[in-house]
DRENVOMAR-879751 format. One record per residue: x, y, z of N, C-alpha, C in turn. Coordinates in pm, whole numbers, plus 50000, padded with zeros to 5 digits. Layout:
   n_east   n_north    n_up   ca_east   ca_north   ca_up   c_east   c_north    c_up
        X         Y       Z         X          Y       Z        X         Y       Z
...
***
This chain:
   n_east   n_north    n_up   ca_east   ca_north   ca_up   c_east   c_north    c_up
    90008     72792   13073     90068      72703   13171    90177     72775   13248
    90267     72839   13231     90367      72886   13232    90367     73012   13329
    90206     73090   13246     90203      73181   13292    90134     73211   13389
    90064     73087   13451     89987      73033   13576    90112     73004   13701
    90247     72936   13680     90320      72914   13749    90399     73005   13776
    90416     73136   13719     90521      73274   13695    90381     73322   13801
    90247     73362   13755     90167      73398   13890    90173     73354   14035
    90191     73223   14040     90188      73133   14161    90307     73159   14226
    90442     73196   14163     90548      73213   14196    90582     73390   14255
    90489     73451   14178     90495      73614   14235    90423     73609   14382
    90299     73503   14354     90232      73545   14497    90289     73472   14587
    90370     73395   14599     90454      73296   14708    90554     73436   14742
    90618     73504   14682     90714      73559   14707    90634     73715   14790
    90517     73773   14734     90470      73846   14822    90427     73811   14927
    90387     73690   14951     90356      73626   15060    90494     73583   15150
    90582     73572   15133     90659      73550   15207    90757     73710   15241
    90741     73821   15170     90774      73944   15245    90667     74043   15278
    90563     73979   15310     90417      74002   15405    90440     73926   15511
    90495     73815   15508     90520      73758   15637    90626     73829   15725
    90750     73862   15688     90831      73900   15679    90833     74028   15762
    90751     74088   15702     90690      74260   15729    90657     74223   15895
    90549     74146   15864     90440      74110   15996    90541     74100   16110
    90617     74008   16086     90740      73934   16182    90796     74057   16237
    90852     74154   16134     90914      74243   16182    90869     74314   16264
    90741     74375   16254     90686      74489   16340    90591     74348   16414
    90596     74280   16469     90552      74234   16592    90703     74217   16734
    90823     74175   16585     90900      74220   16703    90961     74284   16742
    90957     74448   16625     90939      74579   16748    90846     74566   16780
    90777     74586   16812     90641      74578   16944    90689     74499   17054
    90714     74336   17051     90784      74311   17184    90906     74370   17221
    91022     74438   17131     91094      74468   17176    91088     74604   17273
    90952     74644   17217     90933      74783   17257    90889     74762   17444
    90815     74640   17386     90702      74627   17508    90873     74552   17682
    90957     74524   17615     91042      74477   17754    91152     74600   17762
    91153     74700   17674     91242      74794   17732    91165     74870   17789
    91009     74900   17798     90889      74916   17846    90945     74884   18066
    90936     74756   18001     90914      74707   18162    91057     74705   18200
    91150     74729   18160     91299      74696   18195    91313     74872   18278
    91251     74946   18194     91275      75099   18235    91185     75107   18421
    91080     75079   18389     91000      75037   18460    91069     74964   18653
    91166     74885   18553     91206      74780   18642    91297     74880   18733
    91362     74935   18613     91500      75048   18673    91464     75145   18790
    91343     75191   18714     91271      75324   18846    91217     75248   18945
    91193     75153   18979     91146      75071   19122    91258     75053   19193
    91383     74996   19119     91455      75012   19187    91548     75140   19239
    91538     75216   19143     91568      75369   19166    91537     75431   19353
    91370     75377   19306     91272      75390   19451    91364     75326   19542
    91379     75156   19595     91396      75117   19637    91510     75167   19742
    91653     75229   19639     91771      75237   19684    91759     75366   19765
    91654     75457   19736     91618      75593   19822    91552     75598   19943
    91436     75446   19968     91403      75450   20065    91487     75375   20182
    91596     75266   20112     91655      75204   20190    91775     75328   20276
    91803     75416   20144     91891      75585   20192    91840     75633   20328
    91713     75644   20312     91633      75717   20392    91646     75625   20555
    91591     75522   20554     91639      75404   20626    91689     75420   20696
    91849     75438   20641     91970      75448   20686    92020     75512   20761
    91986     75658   20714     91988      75775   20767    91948     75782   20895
    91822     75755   20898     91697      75759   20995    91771     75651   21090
    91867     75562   21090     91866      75513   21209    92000     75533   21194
    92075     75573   21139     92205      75652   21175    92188     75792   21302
    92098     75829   21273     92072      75948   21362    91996     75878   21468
    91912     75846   21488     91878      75744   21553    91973     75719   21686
    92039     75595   21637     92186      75520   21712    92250     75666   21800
    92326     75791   21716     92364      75914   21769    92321     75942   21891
***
C-alpha cells in the first residue's frame, strides 16, 4: 500500500521537474527568438538613419 503511494509520489515529482525542464528551454527559445528580432529591429533601423544621412546630404548640397 504504502509502497504504491511512495511510487505515485516519486513519479508526480519527476513529472513536475520534466515540466519544469520543458518550461525552461521553451523559454530560452522565445527568449532567444525576440532578441533574434529586436537585433534585427536595431539593423533596420541602423539602415534607416544612413539613408535618411544620405538624404540629407544630398539635398544639403543640393540647396548650395
Amino acid at each position: 500500500m504504502f509502497a504504491g503511494v511512495a511510487f505515485l509520489a516519486i513519479i508526480f515529482q519527476l513529472a513536475i521537474v520534466a515540466a519544469v525542464i520543458v518550461f525552461a528551454v521553451k523559454l530560452l527559445n522565445r527568449i532567444t527568438d525576440i532578441a533574434g528580432s529586436q537585433k534585427s529591429i536595431a539593423e533596420s533601423q541602423v539602415q534607416l538613419i544612413t539613408l535618411l544621412r544620405k538624404k540629407q546630404t544630398t539635398q544639403e548640397s543640393a540647396d548650395s
